[in-house]
N, C-alpha and C positions, 0 to 999 in steps of 0.2 A: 218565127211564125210565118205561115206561107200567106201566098198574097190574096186579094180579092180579084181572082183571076178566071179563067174559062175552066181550067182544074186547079181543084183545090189539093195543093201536094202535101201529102203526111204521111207519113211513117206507117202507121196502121190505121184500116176501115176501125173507125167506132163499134161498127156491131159487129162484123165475122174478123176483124183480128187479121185479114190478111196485108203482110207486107207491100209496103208502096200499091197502094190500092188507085184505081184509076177513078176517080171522084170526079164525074164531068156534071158543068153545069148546067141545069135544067133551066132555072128562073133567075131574073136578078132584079130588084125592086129598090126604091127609096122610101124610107118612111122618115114623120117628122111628127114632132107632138104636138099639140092643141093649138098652140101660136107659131106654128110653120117652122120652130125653131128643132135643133137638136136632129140633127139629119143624119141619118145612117143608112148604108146601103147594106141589102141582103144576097146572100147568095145561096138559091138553095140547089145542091148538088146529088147525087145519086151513083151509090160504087155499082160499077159493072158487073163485078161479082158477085155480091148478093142481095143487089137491089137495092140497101138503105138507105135512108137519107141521112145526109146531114146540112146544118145549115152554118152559116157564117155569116160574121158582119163586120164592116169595116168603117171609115168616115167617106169613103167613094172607092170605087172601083178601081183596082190596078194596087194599091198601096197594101202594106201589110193588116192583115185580121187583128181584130182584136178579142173576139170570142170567136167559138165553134161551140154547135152543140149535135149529137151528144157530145161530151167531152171525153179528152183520153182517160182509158183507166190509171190511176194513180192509187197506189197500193197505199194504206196509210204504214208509217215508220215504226208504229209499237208492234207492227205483226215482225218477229225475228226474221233473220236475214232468209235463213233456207227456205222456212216457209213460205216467204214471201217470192221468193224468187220462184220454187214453183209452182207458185199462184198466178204469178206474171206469166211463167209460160206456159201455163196450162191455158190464160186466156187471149194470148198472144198466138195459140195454135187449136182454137177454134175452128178454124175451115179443116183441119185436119182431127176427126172429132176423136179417133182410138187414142191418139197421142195427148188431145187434150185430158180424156179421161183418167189415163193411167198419172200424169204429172198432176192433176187434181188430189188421185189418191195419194199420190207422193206426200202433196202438201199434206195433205190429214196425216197421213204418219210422221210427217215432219213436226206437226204443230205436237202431237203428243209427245212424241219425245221432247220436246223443249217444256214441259209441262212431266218433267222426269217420269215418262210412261215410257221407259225402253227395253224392257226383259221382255221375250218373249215374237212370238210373233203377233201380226197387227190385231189378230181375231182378238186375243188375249190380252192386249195393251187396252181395245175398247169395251172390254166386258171389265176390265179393274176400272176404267176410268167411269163406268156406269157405277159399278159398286161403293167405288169413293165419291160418287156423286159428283164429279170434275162436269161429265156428262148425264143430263134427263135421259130417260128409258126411249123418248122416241129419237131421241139424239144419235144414242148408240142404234138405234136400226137404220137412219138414213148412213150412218158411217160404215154400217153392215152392210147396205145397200151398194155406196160407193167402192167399198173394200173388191164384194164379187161385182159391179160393174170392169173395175180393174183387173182381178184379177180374168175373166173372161176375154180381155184383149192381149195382156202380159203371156197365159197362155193358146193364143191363139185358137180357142174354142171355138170346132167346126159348128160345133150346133148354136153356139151363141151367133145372134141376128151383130153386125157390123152397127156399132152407136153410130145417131146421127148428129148433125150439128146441136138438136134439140136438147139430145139425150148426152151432151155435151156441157151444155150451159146448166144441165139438172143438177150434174155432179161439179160443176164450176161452184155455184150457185153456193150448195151446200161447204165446200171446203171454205167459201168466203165468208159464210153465216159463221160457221163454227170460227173461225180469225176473229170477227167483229166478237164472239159470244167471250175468246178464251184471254185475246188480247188487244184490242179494241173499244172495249167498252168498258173494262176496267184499267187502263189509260186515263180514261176521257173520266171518271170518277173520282182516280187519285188527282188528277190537276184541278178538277172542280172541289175538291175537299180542300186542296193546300188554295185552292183563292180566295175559301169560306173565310169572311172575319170570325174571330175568337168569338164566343157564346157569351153574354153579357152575363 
């Protein structure tokens, strides 16, 4: 963990994702609860690149953090490996918004095929997975949406507008949703089934 220092050094900005991001401190503060006890200092920081905050706290200044917020992205372990990985880098290269789009769409074609949707190409993977009902009707259009988001940067489409960071996080957003909807959440169901006691 990095320190409670003038910059806060990490790997990647919490909100644009870019590497070793220069975090300098704005503010630093002590706060203490009701009876003067429980003392923590703050630090609140600001990346240069795209302005965001983050904050962090330690037991005084100079020593190592014990929170940051936001916190790092941490993918959860039920999403499979490829997909997940490029979901890491699609938001790991956020400041670079074409690249993040096209590795977002990755991911969603990564998640169907792990969800044996692999014949065909992606148009046609996400109209069976509508029709087997894997995907809801609005499901399959945000995945439609994502698919020509990508596929407008993959071929470098003159007339298509350059995505922005925004229009980055839109199609992040949605490859994540669909994780938590495909493998995520029915994870999180099967371990809360097997902790049920027996039905009396």
């Amino acid at each position: 963990m990095p320190t409670l220092s003038n910059n806060l050094i990490l790997a990647r900005c919490p909100h644009c994702a870019v590497a070793n991001p220069n975090l300098t401190l704005l503010h630093r503060v002590e706060t203490k609860d009701h009876a003067s006890q429980n003392a923590r200092w703050w630090g609140l920081y600001s990346c240069a690149r795209c302005g965001g905050a983050a904050v962090a706290s330690a037991t005084k200044p100079g020593v190592e953090v014990d929170k940051i917020f936001p916190s790092s992205t941490v993918l959860p372990q039920a999403i499979p490996l490829r997909p997940r990985e490029y979901l890491q880098q699609a938001h790991d290269s956020l400041h670079a918004p074409a690249g993040a789009v096209m590795l977002a769409a990755s991911a969603v074609d990564s998640m169907l095929k792990a969800k044996n949707y692999a014949d065909g190409s992606l148009y046609t993977r996400i109209e069976k997975a509508v029709t087997e009902h894997l995907l809801t009707e609005d499901m399959g259009k945000w995945a439609h949406a994502v698919r020509l988001d990508a596929n407008d940067q993959r071929h470098a489409d003159d007339a298509a507008d350059l995505p922005t960071e925004a229009d980055a996080r839109r199609v992040l957003d949605f490859a994540r949703t669909l994780a938590e909807v495909l493998f995520v959440l029915p994870s999180r169901i099967e371990r809360g089934l097997k902790a049920e006691p027996p039905a009396a």
